[in-house]
C-alpha positions as CSV (number, residue, x, y, z in Angstrom):
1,X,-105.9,103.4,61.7
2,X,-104.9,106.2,60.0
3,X,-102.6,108.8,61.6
4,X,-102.9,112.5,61.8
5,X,-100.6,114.8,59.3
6,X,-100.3,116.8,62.1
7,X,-99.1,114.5,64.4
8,X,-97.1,112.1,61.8
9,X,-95.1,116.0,61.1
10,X,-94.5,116.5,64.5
11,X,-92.5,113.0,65.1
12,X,-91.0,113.4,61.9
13,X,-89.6,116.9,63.2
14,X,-88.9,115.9,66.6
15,X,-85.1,115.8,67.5
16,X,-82.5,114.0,69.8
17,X,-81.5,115.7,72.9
18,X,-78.5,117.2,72.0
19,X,-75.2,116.3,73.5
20,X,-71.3,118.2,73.9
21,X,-68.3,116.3,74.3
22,X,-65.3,118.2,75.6
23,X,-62.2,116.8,74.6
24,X,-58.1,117.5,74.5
25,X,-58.1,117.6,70.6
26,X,-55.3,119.9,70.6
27,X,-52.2,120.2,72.4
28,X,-50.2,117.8,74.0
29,X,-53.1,115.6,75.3
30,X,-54.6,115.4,71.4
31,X,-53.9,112.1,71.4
32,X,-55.3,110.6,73.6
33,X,-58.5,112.9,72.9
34,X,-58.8,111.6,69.4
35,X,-58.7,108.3,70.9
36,X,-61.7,109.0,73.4
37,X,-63.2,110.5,70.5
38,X,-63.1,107.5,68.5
39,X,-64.4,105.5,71.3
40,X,-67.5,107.4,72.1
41,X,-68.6,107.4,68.2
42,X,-69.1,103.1,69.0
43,X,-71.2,103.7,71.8
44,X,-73.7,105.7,69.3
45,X,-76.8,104.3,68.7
46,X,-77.8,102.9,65.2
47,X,-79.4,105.2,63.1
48,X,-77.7,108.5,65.0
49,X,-76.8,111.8,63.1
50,X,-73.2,113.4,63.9
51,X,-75.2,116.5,64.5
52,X,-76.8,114.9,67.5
53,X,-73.5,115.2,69.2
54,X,-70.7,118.1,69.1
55,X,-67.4,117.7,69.5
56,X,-65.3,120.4,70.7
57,X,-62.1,121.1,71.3
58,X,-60.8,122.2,75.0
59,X,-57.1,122.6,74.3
60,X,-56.4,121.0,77.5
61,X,-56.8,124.1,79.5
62,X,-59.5,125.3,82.3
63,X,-59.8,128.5,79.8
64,X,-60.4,126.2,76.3
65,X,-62.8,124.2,78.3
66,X,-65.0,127.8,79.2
67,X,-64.8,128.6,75.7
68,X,-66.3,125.1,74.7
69,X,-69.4,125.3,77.3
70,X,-70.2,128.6,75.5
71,X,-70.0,127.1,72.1
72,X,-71.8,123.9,73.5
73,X,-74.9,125.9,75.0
74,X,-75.0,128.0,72.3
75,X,-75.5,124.8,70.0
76,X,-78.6,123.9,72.4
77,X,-76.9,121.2,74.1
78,X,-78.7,119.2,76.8
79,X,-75.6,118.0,78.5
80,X,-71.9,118.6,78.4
81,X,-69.2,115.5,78.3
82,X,-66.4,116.2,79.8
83,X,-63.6,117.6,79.8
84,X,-60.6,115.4,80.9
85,X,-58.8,117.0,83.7
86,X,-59.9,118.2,87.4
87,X,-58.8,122.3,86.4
88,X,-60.9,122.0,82.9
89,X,-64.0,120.2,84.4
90,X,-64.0,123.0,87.3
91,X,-63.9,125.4,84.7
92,X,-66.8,123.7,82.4
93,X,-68.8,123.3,85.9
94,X,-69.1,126.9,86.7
95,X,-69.8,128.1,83.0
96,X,-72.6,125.3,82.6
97,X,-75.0,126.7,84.5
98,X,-78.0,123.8,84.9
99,X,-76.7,121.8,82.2
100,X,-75.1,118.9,83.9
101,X,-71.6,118.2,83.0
102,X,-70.2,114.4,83.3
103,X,-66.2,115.0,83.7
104,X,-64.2,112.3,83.1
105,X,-61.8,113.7,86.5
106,X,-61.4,110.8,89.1
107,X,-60.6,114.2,91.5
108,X,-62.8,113.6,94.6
109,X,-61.7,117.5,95.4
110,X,-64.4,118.3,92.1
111,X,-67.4,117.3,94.0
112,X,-69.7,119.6,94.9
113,X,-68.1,121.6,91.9
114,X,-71.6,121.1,90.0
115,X,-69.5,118.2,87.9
116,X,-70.3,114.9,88.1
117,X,-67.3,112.3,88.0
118,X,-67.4,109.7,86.0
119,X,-63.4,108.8,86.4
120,X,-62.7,105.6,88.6
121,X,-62.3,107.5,91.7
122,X,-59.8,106.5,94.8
123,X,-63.1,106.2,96.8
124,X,-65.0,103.8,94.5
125,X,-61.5,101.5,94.4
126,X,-60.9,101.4,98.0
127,X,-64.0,101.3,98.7
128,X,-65.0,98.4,96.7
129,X,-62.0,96.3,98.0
130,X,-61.8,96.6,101.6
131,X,-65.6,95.6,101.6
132,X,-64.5,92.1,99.6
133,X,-61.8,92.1,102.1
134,X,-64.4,91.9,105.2
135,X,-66.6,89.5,103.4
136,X,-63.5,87.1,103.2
137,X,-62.8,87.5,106.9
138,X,-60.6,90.2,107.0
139,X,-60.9,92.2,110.4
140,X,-58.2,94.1,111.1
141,X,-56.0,96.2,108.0
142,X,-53.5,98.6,107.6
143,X,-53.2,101.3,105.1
144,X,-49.9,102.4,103.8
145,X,-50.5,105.9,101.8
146,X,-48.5,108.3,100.1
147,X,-48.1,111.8,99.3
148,X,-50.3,111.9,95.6
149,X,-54.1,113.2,96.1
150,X,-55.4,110.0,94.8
151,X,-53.5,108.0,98.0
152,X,-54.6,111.0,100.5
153,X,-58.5,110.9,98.7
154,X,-57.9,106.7,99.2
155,X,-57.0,107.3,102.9
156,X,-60.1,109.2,103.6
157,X,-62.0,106.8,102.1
158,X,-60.7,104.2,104.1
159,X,-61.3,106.2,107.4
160,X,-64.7,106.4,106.5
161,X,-65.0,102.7,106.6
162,X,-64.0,102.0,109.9
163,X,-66.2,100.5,112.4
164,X,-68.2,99.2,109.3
165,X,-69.1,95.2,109.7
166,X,-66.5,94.9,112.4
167,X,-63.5,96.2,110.2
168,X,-60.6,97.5,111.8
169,X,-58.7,100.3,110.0
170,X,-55.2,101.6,111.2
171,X,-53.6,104.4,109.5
172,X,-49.4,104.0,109.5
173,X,-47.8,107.2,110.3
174,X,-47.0,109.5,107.4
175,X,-43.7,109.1,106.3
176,X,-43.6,105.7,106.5
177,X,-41.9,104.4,103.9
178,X,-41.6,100.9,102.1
179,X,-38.5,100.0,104.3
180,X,-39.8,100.6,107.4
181,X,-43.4,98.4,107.1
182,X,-42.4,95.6,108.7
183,X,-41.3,96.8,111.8
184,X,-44.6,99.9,111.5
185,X,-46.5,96.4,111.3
186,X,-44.8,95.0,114.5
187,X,-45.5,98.2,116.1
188,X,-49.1,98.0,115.3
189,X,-50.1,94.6,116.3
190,X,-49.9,92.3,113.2
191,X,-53.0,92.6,110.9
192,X,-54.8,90.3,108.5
193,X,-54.2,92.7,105.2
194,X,-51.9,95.8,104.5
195,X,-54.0,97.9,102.0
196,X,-51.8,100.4,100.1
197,X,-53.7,103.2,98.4
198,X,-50.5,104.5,96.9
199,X,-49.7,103.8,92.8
200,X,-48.0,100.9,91.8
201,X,-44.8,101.3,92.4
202,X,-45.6,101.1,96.0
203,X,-47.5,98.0,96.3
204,X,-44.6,96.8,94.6
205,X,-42.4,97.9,97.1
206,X,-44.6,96.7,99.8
207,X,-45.1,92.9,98.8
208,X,-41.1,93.0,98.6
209,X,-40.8,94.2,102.2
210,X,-43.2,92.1,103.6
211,X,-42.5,89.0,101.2
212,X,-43.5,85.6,103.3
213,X,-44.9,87.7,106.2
214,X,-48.6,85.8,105.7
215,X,-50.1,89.5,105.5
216,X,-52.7,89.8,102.5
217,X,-51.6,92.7,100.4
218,X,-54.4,95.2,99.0
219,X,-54.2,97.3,96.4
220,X,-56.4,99.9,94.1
221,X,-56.8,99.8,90.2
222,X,-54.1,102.3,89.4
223,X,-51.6,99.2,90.3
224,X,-53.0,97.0,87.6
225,X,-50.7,98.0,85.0
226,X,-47.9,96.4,87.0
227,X,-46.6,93.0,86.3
228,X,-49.2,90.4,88.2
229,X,-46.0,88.2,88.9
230,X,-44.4,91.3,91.3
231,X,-47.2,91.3,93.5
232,X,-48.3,87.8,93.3
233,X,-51.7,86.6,95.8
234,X,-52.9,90.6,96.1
235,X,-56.4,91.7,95.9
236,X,-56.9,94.7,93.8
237,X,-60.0,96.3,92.5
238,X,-60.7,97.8,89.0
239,X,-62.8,97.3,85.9
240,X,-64.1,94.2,84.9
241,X,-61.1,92.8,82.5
242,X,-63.7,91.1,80.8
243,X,-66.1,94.0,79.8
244,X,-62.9,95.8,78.7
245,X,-61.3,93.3,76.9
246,X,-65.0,93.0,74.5
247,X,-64.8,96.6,74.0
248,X,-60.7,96.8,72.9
249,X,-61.9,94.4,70.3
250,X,-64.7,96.7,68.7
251,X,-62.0,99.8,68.9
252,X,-59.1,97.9,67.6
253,X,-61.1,96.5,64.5
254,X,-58.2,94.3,63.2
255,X,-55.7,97.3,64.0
256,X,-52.2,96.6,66.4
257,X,-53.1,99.9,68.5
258,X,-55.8,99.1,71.6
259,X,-57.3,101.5,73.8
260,X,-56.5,102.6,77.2
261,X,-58.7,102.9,80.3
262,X,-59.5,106.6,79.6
263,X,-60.8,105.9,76.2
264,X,-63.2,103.1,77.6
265,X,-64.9,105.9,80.1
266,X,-65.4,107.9,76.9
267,X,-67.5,104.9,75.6
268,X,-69.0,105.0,79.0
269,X,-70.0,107.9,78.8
270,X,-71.7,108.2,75.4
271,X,-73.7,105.7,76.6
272,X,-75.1,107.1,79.4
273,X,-75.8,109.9,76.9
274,X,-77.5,107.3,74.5
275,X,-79.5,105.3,78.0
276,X,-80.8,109.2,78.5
277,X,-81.8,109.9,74.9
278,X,-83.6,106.3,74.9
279,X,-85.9,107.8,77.7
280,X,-86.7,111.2,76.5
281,X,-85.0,113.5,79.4
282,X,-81.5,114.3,79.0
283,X,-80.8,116.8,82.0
284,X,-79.9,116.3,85.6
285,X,-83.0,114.8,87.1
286,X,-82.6,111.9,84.7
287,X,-78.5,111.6,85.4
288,X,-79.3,111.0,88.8
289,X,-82.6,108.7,88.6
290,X,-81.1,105.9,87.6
291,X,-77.9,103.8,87.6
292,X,-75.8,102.8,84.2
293,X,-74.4,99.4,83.3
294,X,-71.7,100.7,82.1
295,X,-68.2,99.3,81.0
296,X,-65.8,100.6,84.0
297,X,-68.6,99.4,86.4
298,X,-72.3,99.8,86.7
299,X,-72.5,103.7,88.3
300,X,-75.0,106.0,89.9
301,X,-74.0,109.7,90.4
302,X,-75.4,111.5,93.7
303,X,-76.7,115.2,93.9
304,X,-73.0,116.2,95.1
305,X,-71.6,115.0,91.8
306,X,-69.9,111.7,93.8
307,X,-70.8,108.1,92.6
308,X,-71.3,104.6,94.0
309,X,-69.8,102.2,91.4
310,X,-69.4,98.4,91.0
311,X,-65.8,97.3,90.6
312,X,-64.5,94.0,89.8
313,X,-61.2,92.5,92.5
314,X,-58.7,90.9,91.2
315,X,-56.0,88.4,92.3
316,X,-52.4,88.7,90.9
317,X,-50.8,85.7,89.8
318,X,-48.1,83.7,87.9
319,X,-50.2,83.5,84.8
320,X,-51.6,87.5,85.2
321,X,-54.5,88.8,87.0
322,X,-57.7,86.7,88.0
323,X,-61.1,87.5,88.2
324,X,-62.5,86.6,91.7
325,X,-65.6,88.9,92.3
326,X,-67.8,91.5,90.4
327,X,-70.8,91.9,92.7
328,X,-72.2,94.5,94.6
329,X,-75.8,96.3,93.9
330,X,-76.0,100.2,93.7
C-alpha cells in the first residue's frame, strides 16, 4: 500500500518532545554536574539527536537556575530537569510556569512548590522501612531524630504512620542524645526497634549505646555509606544495590572513577524523559499518569509534586550490606 507524500512528509518532519536539563556545570558543584550530565546521556534512547535535549548551565544558584528556565522555554522545551538543590529548584518552579519541572531536591519543604521531587526523600526511606519492620512483627518503635531537615522531615513521616497495622510510634524527647538512649529507652517501656532518622554518624552512635540490648536498630539510606560492620543486624532502606551496581558498570566503561547516587537520579531521570517521549505527551498530565521503573526505585509523582517510591531494605553485616526485600506496589 502505498503511502501518502503528504503524510510520509509530515512523520518525516515530526519532532521529539523537547527536553531541559538544569545542571551545576559551573562553580563549585561542576563536578558533580558533569558527572549527572554524563549519566543522563546513557539513559538516551538509540537513535536520539543532542538537540532533543538542552543542557544548561545553573551555576549552582536560585538566580542561574531562573536564567536557565528562560533559556529552556525559549528553546520550546516540554519539560525542565532539574536543577540540583531545594533554593535553585524553587527558583526554576516559579519561573516554569506549566512546564513541569522534575528537581532532583530530596527537600519535602519543595512540595507544593510546583516541582516535582525526584531526590530519595526522608519520607519515601522511612517510610519504606518501618512498613518492612511491621511486616516482620515489629509493634512498638522508637525514633531517635536530630536537628538536620532531613531527620525532622523523617520524624514527620514517621508520625504519620502511627496507628497504621498496629504500629506503635514513640518520639524520644528532643535533645536526646546518643548517650542518653538507653536509659530514654528504659523510660519508655522497652520497644522492639529504635528507628534513627538522623545521618550516619548517629546510627552509629546508637548501635554503640545500645550494643547487646536485643533492640533492632533502623536506619534510612543516607547511613549506607557507613561501614556495614559498625552497625551490624540493622535494617536500612535505600536503592536497590543491584540496579545500581548494573548502571556504575555502563558509566564507568573500564574507567577507575564510578558514579555516586546523585548521578544515578540523573539517569533516572532521563528516562522518565525518554518513557514520556515513547508515548507521545511530554507535560504534566503524562508525569503523573503513570509510575517509572526507574533505577533508585520504581516512582509515581502526585499532583503536590510528593512521590510514593519502592525502596529496597537492607541488612548490615560482617561481609557488607544484604539484600532482604524490594517489594511494594505503587
Amino acid at each position: 500500500m502505498l503511502q501518502s507524500p503528504v503524510l510520509a512528509a509530515s512523520k518525516k518532519a515530526a519532532k521529539r518532545p523537547r527536553a531541559a536539563m538544569l545542571l551545576p556545570l559551573s562553580g563549585a558543584s561542576a563536578t558533580v554536574g558533569f558527572s549527572m550530565q554524563r549519566a543522563a546521556m546513557l539513559a538516551l534512547t538509540a537513535g536520539a539527536k543532542a538537540e532533543d535535549t538542552i543542557m544548561i548551565d545553573t551555576g549552582g544558584t536560585a538566580a542561574g537556575a531562573t536564567a536557565a528556565v528562560a533559556q529552556a522555554l525559549r528553546g520550546g522545551a516540554r519539560i525542565i530537569v532539574g536543577p540540583l538543590f531545594a533554593e535553585e529548584s524553587r527558583a526554576a518552579a516559579q519561573a516554569a510556569g506549566g512546564v513541569p519541572v522534575l528537581s532532583f531536591s530530596n527537600d519535602e519543604g519543595l512540595l507544593r512548590s510546583g516541582a516535582f521531587l525526584l531526590g530519595i526523600t526522608a519520607g519515601q526511606s522511612v517510610t519504606s522501612i518501618l512498613r518492612y519492620a511491621r511486616g516482620r512483627g515489629v509493634r512498638r518503635v522508637a525514633v531517635f531524630g536530630g536537628p538536620s531537615r532531613w531527620a525532622m522531615q523523617g520524624n514527620a513521616a514517621a508520625e504519620r504512620l502511627r496507628g497504621a497495622a498496629g504500629l506503635d510510634v514513640v518520639m524520644l524527647p528532643g535533645g536526646t542524645t546518643a548517650a542518653d538512649l538507653p536509659a530514654a529507652l528504659r523510660r519508655i517501656g522497652q520497644p522492639d526497634a529504635l528507628l534513627v532518622t538522623e545521618g550516619g554518624d548517629a546510627l552509629r552512635a546508637a548501635a554503640r549505646a545500645t550494643a547487646g540490648g536485643g533492640l533492632q536498630l533502623l536506619g534510612t539510606q543516607q547511613a549506607l555509606d557507613l561501614p556495614p560492620q559498625e552497625i551490624a543486624g540493622a535494617w536500612l532502606s535505600g536503592p536497590d544495590p543491584e540496579a545500581l551496581s548494573d548502571f556504575a558498570g555502563r558509566y564507568q566503561g573500564g574507567t577507575m572513577n564510578g558514579p555516586g547516587l546523585i548521578a544515578a537520579l540523573a539517569y533516572d531521570a532521563m528516562s522518565i524523559v525518554e518513557a514520556l517521549r515513547s508515548g507521545g505527551v511530554v507535560d504534566r498530565d503524562a508525569l503523573l499518569a503513570r509510575a517509572f521503573p526507574i533505577l533508585t526505585g520504581p516512582i509515581r509523582f502526585a499532583a503536590d509534586g510528593s512521590a510514593a517510591r519502592e525502596l529496597a531494605v537492607l541488612v548490615a553485616g560482617q561481609d557488607g550490606f544484604t539484600l532482604a526485600d524490594k517489594s511494594g506496589s505503587l
